[in-house]
C-alpha positions, 0 to 999 in steps of 0.5 A, spaced: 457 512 516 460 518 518 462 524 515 469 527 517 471 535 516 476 531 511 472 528 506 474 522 507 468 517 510 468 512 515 464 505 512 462 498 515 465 492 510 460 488 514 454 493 511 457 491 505 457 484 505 451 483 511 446 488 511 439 489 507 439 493 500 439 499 503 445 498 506 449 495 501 447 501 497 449 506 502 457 503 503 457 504 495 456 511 495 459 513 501 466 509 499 465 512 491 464 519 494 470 518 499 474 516 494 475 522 490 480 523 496 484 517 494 481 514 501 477 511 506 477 509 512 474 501 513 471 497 518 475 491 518 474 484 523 482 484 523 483 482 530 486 486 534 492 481 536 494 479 529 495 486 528 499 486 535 503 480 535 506 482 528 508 489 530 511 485 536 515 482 532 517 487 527 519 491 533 524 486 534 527 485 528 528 492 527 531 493 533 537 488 531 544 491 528 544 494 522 549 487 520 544 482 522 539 486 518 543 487 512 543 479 511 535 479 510 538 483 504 536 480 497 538 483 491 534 483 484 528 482 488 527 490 487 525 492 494 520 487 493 521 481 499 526 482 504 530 488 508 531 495 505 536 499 509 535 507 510 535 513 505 534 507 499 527 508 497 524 516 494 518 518 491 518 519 484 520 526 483 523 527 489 531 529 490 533 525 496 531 518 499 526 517 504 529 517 512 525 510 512 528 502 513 522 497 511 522 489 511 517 486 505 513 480 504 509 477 499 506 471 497 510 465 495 509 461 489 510 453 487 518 453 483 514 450 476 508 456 478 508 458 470 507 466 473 514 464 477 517 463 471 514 467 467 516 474 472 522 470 476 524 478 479 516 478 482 515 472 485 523 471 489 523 467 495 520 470 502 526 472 506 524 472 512 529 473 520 526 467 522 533 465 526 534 473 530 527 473 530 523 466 532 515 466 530 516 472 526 514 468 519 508 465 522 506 472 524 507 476 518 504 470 514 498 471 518 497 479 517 499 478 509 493 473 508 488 477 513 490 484 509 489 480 502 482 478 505 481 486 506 482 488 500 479 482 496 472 483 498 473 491 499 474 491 491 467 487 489 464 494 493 469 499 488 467 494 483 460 494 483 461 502 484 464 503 478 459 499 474 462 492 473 459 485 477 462 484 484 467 479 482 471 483 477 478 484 480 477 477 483 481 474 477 487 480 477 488 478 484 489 470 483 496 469 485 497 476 483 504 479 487 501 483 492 506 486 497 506 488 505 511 492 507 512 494 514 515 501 515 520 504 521 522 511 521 527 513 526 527 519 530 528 525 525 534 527 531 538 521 528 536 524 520 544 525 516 541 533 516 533 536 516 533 536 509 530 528 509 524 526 511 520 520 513 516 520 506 515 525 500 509 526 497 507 521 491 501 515 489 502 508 490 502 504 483 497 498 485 491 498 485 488 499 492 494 500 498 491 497 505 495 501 512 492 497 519 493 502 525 501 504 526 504 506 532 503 514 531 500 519 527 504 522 521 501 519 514 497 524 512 492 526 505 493 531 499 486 534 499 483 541 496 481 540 488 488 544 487 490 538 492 493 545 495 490 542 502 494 536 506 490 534 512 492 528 517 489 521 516 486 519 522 481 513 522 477 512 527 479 506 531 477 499 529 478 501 522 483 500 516 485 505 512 485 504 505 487 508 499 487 508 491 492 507 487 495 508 479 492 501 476 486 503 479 485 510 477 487 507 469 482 502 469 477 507 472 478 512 466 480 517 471 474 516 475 477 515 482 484 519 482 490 515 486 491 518 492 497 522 493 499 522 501 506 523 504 509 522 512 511 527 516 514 528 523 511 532 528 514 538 530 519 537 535 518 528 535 523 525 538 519 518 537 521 512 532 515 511 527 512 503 525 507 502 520 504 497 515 503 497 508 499 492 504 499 494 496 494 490 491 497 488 486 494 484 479 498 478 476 504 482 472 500 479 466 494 483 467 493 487 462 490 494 465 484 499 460 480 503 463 473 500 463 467 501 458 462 502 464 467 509 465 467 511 460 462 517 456 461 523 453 463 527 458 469 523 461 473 520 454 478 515 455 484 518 457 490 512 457 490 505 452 492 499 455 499 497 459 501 490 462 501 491 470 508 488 470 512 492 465 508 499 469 509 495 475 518 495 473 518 502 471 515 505 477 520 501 482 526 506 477 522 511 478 522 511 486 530 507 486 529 500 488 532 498 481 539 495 485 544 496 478 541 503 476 538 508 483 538 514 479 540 518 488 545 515 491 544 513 499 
């Protein structure tokens, strides 16, 4: 485990699950205490051809026509499965849209589901470009199981941080609508003017956000206790980057913090961008409340309790997926 001059650890998923106490230990400390920036950088055993082969793909599915790509558009699903065209999604307080086009993925559940049923908007069917695409299904299918793997087993170390058994997030995330996301963001020469980029500064709602390596730099990090200080993210190869979300700074009073990041070009970049993005969302039915374990005289309850899928509703407003009622127009 190193320490880079970010703040932001580099730690062994493996030590966690395979090494002696004092291993375990250490990946504990090291992940909560790089988790006052909102991120850490993991150690994963994501072959590296998984991750190839769907940047191949994706590559290829974003290069076609914006006619082709607008037929894998699917309305009411709130940018949840599906294409989703340039200058459509913003950060929350943003005034302009983000200079990004994305292609969403997640699970899909059996018709008579009692969850599809319950949250029909959440559990939509996968739209994938299979027919301008061939063996993209199957290779995005593969990098959402593997990113989901991740991400389970990298909450049971958060979990047993904060005070709870390993298994505590193990129940929210049965069937829960976690989303993968891939991202191009096209030259800033092609941008409409220089007012837009590639993605304004906000925190993901989920619980915990999963980013395998992407083509170039650009993500960076809020950092600086007056979060004054915006440093490059820049793991170490072989290494995932994992950031926190609002659900998980709600369930942890506060104790870990969402971390708040950004997507800039380069000075001068005339090169596209692509990355993928996984969010870990709970079952739209669990109801999210700070745990007990985090929660003591010096460090009050802050918030009451939400169901995941309303605040989940209210925040894809917020950032302009809403298709009947986008506050910014494209």
């Amino acid at each position: 485990m190193n320490r880079p001059h970010d703040g932001i650890l580099d730690v062994d998923l493996l030590a966690f699950e395979q090494g002696s106490r004092e291993a375990r230990r250490a990946v504990i400390d090291g992940v909560m205490r790089s988790l006052a920036t909102g991120f850490v950088y993991c150690r994963h055993d994501i072959p590296e051809g998984v991750i190839d082969d769907a940047y191949a793909h994706l590559k290829a599915f974003f290069h076609l026509s914006r006619d082709q790509k607008m037929q894998y558009v699917r309305l009411g699903s709130m940018g949840q499965t599906g294409y989703t065209g340039l200058l459509v999604e913003a950060a929350a307080d943003a005034q302009r849209p983000d200079w990004k086009e994305m292609l969403n993925w997640g699970i899909e559940l059996a018709r008579g589901h009692p969850l599809r049923r319950a949250f029909p908007h959440r559990y939509m069917e996968r739209v994938f470009p299979e027919d301008d695409v061939p063996g993209i299904s199957s290779a995005l299918e593969l990098l959402y199981v593997r990113l989901l793997d991740l991400q389970r087993r990298f909450l049971r170390i958060i979990a047993v941080g904060i005070g709870c058994a390993p298994g505590f997030f193990d129940g929210m995330l049965e069937d829960g609508p976690t989303l993968c996301r891939a991202i191009r963001y096209p030259p800033m020469g092609e941008a409409p003017d220089g007012e837009f980029i590639w993605a304004d500064a906000h925190g993901d709602i989920n619980l915990i956000t999963a980013l395998p390596r992407a083509t170039s730099r650009g993500l960076q990090v809020q950092v600086g206790e007056d979060g004054g200080e915006w440093i490059d993210a820049a793991p170490p190869s072989g290494h995932a980057i994992l950031n926190t979300g609002m659900m998980l700074e709600r369930v942890t009073n506060g104790r870990i913090p969402a971390g708040i990041h950004r997507v800039i070009a380069d000075p001068g970049q005339s090169e596209e961008r692509f990355s993928v993005v996984q969010f870990c969302h709970p079952t739209p039915r669990t109801i999210l409340h700070p745990v007990s374990s985090c929660i003591d005289a010096e460090h009050p309850q802050r918030d009451g309790a939400i169901q995941a899928g309303d605040w989940l509703d209210q925040v894809l407003y917020d950032i302009n997926l809403t298709e009947d009622a986008r506050r910014l127009d494209s």
